[in-house]
C-alpha positions in Angstrom: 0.0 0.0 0.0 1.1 3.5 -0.9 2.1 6.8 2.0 0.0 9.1 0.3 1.3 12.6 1.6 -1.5 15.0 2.3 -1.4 18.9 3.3 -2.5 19.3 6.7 -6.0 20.7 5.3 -6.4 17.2 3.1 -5.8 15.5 6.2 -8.4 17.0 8.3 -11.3 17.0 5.9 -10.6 13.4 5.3 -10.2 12.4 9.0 -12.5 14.9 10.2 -15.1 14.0 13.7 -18.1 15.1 11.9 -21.0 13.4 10.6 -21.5 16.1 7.8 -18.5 17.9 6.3 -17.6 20.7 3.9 -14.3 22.0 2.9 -14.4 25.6 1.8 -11.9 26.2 -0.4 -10.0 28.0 -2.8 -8.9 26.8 -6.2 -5.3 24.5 -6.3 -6.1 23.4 -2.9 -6.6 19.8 -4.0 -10.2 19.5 -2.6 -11.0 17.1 -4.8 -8.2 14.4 -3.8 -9.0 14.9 -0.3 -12.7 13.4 -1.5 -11.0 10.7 -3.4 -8.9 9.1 -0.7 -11.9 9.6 2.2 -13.8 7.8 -0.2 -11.1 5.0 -0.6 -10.8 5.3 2.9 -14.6 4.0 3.3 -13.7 1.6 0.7 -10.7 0.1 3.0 -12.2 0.5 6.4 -16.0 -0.2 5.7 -15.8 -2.3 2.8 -19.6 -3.5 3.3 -20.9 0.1 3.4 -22.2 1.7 0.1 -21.8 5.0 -1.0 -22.8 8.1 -2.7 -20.3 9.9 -5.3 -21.6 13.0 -7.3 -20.4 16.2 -8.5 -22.7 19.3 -9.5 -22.7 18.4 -13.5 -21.8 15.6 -15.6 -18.9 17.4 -17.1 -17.4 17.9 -13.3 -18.6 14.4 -12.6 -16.6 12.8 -15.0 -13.7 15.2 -15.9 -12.6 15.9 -12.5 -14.3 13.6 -9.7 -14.0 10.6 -11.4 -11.0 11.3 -12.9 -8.9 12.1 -9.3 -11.1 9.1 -7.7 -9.8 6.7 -10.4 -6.0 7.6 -10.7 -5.6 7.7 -6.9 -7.8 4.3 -6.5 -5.2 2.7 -9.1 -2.1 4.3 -7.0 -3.4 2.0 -4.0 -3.4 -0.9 -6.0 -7.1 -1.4 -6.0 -9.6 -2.8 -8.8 -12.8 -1.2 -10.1 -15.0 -1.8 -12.8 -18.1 0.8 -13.5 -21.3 0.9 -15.2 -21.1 -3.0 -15.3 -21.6 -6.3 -13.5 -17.9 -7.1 -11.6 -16.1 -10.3 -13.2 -17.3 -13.1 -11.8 -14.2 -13.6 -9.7 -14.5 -11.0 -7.4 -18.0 -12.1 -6.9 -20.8 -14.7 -7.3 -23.9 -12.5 -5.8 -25.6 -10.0 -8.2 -26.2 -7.4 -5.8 -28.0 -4.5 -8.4 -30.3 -5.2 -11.2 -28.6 -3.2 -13.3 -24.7 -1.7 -12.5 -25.3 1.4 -14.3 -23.6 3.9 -12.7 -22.4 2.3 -10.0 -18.6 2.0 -9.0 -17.4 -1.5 -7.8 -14.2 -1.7 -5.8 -12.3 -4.7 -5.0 -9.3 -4.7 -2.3 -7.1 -7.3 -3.9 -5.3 -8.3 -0.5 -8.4 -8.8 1.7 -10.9 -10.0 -1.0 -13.5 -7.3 -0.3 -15.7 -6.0 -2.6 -17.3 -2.7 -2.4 -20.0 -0.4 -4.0 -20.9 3.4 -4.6 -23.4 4.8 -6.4 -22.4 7.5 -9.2 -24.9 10.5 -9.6 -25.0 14.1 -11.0 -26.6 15.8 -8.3 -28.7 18.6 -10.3 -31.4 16.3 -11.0 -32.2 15.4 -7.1 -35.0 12.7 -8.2 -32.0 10.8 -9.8 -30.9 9.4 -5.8 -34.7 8.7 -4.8 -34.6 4.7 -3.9 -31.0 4.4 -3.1 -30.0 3.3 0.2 -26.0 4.3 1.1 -24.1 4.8 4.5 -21.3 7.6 3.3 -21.2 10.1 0.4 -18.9 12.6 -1.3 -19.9 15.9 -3.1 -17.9 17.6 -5.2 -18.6 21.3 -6.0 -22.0 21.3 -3.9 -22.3 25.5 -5.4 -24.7 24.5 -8.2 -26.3 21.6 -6.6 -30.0 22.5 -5.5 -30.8 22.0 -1.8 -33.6 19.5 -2.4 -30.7 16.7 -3.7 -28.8 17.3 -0.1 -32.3 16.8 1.6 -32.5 13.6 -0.3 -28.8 12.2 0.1 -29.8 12.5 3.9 -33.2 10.8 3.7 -31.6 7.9 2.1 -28.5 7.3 4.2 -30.8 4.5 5.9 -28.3 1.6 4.9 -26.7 1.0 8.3 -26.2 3.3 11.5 -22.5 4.5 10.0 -22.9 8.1 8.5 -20.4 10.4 7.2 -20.5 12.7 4.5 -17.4 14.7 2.5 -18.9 18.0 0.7 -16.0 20.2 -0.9 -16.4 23.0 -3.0 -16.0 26.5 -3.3 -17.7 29.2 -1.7 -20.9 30.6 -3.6 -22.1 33.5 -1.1 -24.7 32.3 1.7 -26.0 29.7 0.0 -27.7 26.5 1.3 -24.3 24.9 1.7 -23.4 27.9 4.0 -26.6 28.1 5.9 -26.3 24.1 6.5 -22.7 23.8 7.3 -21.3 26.9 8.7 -24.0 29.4 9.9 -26.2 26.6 11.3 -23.3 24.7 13.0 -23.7 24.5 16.7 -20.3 24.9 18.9 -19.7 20.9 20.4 -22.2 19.6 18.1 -20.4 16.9 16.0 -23.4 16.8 13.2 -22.2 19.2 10.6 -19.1 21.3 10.7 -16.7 23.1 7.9 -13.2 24.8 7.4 -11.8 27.5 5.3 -9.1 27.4 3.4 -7.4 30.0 1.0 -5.7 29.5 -1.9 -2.2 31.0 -0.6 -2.2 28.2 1.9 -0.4 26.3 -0.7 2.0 28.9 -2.0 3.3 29.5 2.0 3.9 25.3 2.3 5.9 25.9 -0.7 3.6 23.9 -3.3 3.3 26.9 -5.3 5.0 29.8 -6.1 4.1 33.8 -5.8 3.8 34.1 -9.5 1.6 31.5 -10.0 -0.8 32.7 -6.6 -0.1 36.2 -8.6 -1.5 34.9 -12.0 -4.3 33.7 -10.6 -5.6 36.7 -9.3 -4.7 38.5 -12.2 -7.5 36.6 -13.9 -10.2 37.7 -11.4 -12.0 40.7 -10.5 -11.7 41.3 -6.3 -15.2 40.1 -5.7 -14.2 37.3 -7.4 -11.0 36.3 -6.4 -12.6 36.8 -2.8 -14.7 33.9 -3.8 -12.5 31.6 -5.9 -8.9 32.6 -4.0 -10.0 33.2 -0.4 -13.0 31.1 0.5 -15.1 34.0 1.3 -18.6 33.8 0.9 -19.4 36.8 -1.3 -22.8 37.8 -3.5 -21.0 38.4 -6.6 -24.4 38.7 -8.0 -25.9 41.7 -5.7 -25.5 45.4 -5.8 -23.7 47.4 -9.1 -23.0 44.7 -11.9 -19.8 46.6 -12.7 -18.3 47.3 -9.1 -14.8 47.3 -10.5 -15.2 50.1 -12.2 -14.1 53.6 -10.9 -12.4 56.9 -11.7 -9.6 54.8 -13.1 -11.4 53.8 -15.8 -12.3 56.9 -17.2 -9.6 58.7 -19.4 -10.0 61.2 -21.8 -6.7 59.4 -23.5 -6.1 56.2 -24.2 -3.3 54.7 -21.5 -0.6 54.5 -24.9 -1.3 58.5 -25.5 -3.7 58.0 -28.5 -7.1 60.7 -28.0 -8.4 59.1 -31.4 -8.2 55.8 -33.0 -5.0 55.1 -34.8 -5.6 53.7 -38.7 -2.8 51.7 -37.8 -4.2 49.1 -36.0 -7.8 47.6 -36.1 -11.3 49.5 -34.8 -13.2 47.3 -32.4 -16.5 47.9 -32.8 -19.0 46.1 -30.1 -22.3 45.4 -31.5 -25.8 45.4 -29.7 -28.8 44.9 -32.1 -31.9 46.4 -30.3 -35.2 47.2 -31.5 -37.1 51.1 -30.2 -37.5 52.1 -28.0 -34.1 50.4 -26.7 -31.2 52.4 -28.6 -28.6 50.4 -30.9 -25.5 51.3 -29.3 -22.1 50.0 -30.8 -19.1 50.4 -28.7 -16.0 51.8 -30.8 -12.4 50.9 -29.4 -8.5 49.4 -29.8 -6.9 47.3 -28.4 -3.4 48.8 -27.6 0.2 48.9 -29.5 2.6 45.8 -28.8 4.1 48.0 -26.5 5.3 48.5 -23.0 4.4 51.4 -21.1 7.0 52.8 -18.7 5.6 50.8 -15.4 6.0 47.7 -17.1 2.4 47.4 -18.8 1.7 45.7 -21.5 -0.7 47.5 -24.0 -1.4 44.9 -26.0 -3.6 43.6 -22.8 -5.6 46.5 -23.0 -8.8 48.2 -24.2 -9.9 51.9 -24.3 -13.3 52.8 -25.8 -13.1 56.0 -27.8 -16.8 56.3 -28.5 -19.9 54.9 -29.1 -22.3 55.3 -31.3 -26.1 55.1 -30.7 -29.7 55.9 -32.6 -32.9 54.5 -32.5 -35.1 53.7 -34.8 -32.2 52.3 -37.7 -31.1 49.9 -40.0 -28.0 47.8 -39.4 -27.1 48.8 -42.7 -27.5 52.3 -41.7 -25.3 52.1 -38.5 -23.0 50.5 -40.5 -22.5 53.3 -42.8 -22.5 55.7 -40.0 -19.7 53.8 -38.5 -17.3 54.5 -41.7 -18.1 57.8 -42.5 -17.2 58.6 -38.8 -14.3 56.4 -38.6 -13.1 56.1 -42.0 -10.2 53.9 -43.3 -9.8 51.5 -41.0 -10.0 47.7 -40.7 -13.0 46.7 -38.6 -13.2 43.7 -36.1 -17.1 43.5 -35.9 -17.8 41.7 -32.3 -21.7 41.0 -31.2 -24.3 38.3 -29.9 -25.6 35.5 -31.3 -29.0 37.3 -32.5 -27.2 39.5 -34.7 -26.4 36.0 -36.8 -29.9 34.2 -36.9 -32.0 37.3 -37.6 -32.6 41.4 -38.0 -33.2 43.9 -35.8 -34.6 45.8 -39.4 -36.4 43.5 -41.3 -34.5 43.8 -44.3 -34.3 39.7 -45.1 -30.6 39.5 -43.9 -29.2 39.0 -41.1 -27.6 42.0 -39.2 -24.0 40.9 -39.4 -24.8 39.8 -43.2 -26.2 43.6 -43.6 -22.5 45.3 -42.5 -20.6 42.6 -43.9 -22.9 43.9 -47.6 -22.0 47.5 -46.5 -18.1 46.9 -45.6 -17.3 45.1 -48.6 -19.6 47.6 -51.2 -17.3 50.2 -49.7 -13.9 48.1 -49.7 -13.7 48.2 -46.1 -11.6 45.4 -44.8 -13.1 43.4 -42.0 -13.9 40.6 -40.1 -17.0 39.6 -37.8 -16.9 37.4 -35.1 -19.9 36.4 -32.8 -21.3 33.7 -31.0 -23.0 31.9 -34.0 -25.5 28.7 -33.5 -22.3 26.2 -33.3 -21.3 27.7 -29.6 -25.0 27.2 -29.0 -25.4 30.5 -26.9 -24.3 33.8 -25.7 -21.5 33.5 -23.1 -23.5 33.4 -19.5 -24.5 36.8 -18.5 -22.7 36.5 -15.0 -19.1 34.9 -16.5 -19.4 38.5 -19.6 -19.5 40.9 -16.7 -17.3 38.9 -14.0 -14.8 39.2 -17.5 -15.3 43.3 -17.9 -15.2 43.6 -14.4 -11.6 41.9 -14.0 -10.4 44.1 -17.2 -11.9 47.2 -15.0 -10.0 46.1 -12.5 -8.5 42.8 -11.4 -7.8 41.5 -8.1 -3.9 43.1 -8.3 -4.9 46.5 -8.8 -4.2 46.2 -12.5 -6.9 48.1 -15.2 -7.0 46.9 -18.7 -10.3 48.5 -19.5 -10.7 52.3 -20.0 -13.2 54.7 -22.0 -13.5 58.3 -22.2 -17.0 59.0 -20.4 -17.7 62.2 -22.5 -17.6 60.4 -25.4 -19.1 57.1 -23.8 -21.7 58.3 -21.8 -24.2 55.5 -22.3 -21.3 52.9 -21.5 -20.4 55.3 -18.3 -24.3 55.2 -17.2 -23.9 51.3 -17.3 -21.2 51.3 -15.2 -22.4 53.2 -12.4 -26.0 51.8 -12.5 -26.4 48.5 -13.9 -27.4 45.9 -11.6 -28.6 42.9 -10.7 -32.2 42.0 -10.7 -33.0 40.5 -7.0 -34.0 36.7 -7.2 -34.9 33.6 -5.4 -33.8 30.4 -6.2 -31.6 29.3 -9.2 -33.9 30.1 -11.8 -33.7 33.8 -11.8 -29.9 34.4 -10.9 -27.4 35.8 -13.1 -29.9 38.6 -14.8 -29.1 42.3 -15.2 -31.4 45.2 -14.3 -31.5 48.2 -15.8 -33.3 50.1 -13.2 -36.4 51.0 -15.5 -34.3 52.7 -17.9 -34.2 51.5 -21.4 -31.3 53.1 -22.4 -29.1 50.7 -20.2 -27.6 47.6 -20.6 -26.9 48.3 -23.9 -23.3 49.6 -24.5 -21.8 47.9 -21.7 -23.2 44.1 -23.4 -21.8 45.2 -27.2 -18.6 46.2 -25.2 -18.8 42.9 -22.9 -19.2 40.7 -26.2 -15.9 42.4 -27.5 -14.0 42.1 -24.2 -14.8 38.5 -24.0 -13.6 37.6 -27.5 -10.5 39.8 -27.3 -9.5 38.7 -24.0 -11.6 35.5 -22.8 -12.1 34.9 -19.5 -10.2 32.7 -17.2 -11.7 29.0 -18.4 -13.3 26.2 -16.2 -10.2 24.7 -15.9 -9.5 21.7 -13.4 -9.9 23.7 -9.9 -8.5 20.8 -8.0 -5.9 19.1 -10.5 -5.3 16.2 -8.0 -2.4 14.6 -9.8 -0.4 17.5 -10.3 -0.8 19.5 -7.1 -0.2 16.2 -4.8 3.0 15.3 -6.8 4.4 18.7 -5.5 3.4 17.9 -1.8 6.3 16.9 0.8 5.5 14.0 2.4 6.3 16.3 6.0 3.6 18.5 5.6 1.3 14.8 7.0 0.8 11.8 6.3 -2.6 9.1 5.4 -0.9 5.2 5.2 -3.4 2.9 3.2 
């Protein structure tokens, strides 16, 4: 059997006193190996038990719960088989009807086989009927309360309960309400720890540039969330928070007061019918340069101008767009509804009415959107999370600006865009423009630029078990198979 070395946080979620458990924590922290090896743990120690394993979505499920739970089952030597009956070998007794999703684990030096149910958790009629003594949940931050009420009606198989929930923070959610604000002092039925993500560069698992690169990709709200376990509403109040005076410059942070025919014109579309104005954002990116405190302008964006009517064509915003900023080359940026129909009725789509007008004028161009293929829009709440780290990221660092003179319906959006107040999961993540119809609308034709230009951190791995574990020394604790 292997010495698995564990960080001391690993080692106390996985050994933990308490009947229900979550582990708050940041990204890199290697929550989901600490699930893994409590639930090969169970599978050592309480062989005859069943369990529960889900994750919040298929795609977690598989890519990353399964994935850790698999790699570090093989490093302790043991067999599994999944979706299927287990050879005939490890067992005579058919103990399920059908071994679709369900994990069978066999400990090759004692004999003993054991079983856990695999489920996505969204869908909580998917665990009625099951009976199970221990359960893991990975990312619990999009799983809907009703499936927790349901894991802990079934855990009826024996008196043993324990349960492993790690994830991270999503503001004061259920997970919060259950686990850490509802938590009773001496009371060993549900407890939780924090953890932040600079745990791991201060044990020396990471480094300061990498912790540093990280939060360069998030706005502060967010990197409270992702890096620091806090337990944040990054969907209350002003939509833009990030931005401030910072943003607003009259100059673009190179020097350049007007476009330069040099490089391209962004241009970020919003199609809109009256009496909601079409506003297109006008803007560069900045020179492959460095500016003299070490910024790079090629990671920015200033917005010159916009330009907004009501009541008009695409092809006539189009044309308004080259006789005000003649002879450049345009990078057209918008939303998917700009490609399937028109704001104009004029039988074309909008992006085929400017790509008519560029090309009967011998404009260069390109256009670039979210067409049918991506299926959607980018979510609502991962566009503005984007503009708000390019406002300002969790370093200090702005690489979005505008001139609000020029801008003023993009300025208006930053200072009152909101978000509308929900309940539930069904209405989170929409925008509210305060009962004004003239919002929304430059800051989404910017925010479909921004996000093409300079694409949001992705849904990588949070917890890549294989590769942060390799980099643990075996002093910093230790969990013997």
């Amino acid at each position: 059997m292997p010495t698995v070395a564990l960080t001391p946080w690993q080692t106390a979620a996985v050994l933990n006193p308490f009947t229900h458990f979550c582990f708050f924590g940041g990204v890199g922290l290697g929550k989901t190996m600490a699930e893994a090896i409590f639930a090969i743990f169970h599978f050592l120690n309480y062989p005859k038990l069943t369990g529960l394993i889900g994750a919040n979505s298929h795609d977690q499920l598989s890519g990353v719960t399964l994935k850790a739970l698999f790699y570090w089952m093989t490093e302790y030597g043991l067999e599994f088989v999944i979706d299927r009956m287990p050879p005939p070998a490890w067992t005579k007794e058919r103990k399920f009807k059908s071994y679709l999703n369900i994990l069978t684990v066999r400990n090759p030096r004692t004999g003993n086989v054991s079983y856990a149910f695999i489920r996505v958790l969204s869908d909580p009629d998917a665990l009625r009927g099951l009976e199970f003594s221990w359960y893991v949940m990975d990312e619990s931050r999009d799983t809907p309360e009703e499936t927790f009420d349901v894991i802990l009606g079934r855990l009826r198989e024996s008196k043993y309960i324990k349960g492993l929930v790690g994830t991270t923070t999503n503001g004061e959610d259920w997970v919060y309400n259950t686990f850490f604000k509802a938590a009773k002092p001496g009371d060993l039925l549900y407890g939780s720890m924090h953890v932040r993500t600079i745990e791991i560069v201060k044990i020396g698992i990471q480094t300061m540039d990498w912790y540093n690169g990280m939060a360069r990709r998030y706005s502060p709200l967010k990197a409270a969330q992702e890096l620091d376990a806090e337990h944040v509403n990054v969907l209350g109040g002003r939509a833009y928070y990030a931005a401030s005076a910072k943003n607003k410059r009259s100059r673009a942070p190179w020097g350049d007061e007007y476009p330069n025919r040099d490089r391209p014109l962004v241009v970020g579309c919003d199609f809109n019918f009256s009496p909601a104005p079409c506003i297109w954002m006008v803007g560069q990116v900045g020179p492959d340069l460095y500016g003299p405190n070490g910024e790079y302008y090629g990671d920015m964006i200033h917005w010159f101008a916009e330009i907004s009517e009501s009541e008009i064509s695409t092809e006539s915003m189009t044309i308004i767009l080259i006789t005000r900023f003649p002879g450049f080359f345009y990078r057209i940026f918008g939303d998917c509804s700009g490609g399937v129909g028109t704001t104009s009725n004029a039988g074309i789509t909008d992006y085929d009415q400017i790509a008519m007008v560029m090309n009967k004028n011998n404009c260069g161009n390109s256009i670039d959107y979210f067409d049918s293929d991506d299926g959607q829009n980018p979510r609502v709440k991962k566009r503005v999370e984007n503009m708000n780290r390019l406002l300002c990221n969790a370093l200090g660092e702005v690489h979005q600006t505008y001139n609000p003179d020029t801008c003023p319906h993009f300025d208006d959006d930053m200072k009152y865009v909101g978000w509308k107040p929900t309940t539930g999961q069904s209405g989170r993540g929409k925008l509210s423009d305060g009962g004004n119809v003239q919002r929304t609308h430059a800051s989404d034709g910017g925010g479909y630029a921004c996000f093409k230009l300079f694409p949001p951190i992705s849904e990588f791995v949070r917890d890549d078990a294989h590769n942060v574990s390799s980099q643990i020394r075996s002093e910093y604790g230790l969990l013997r198979g």
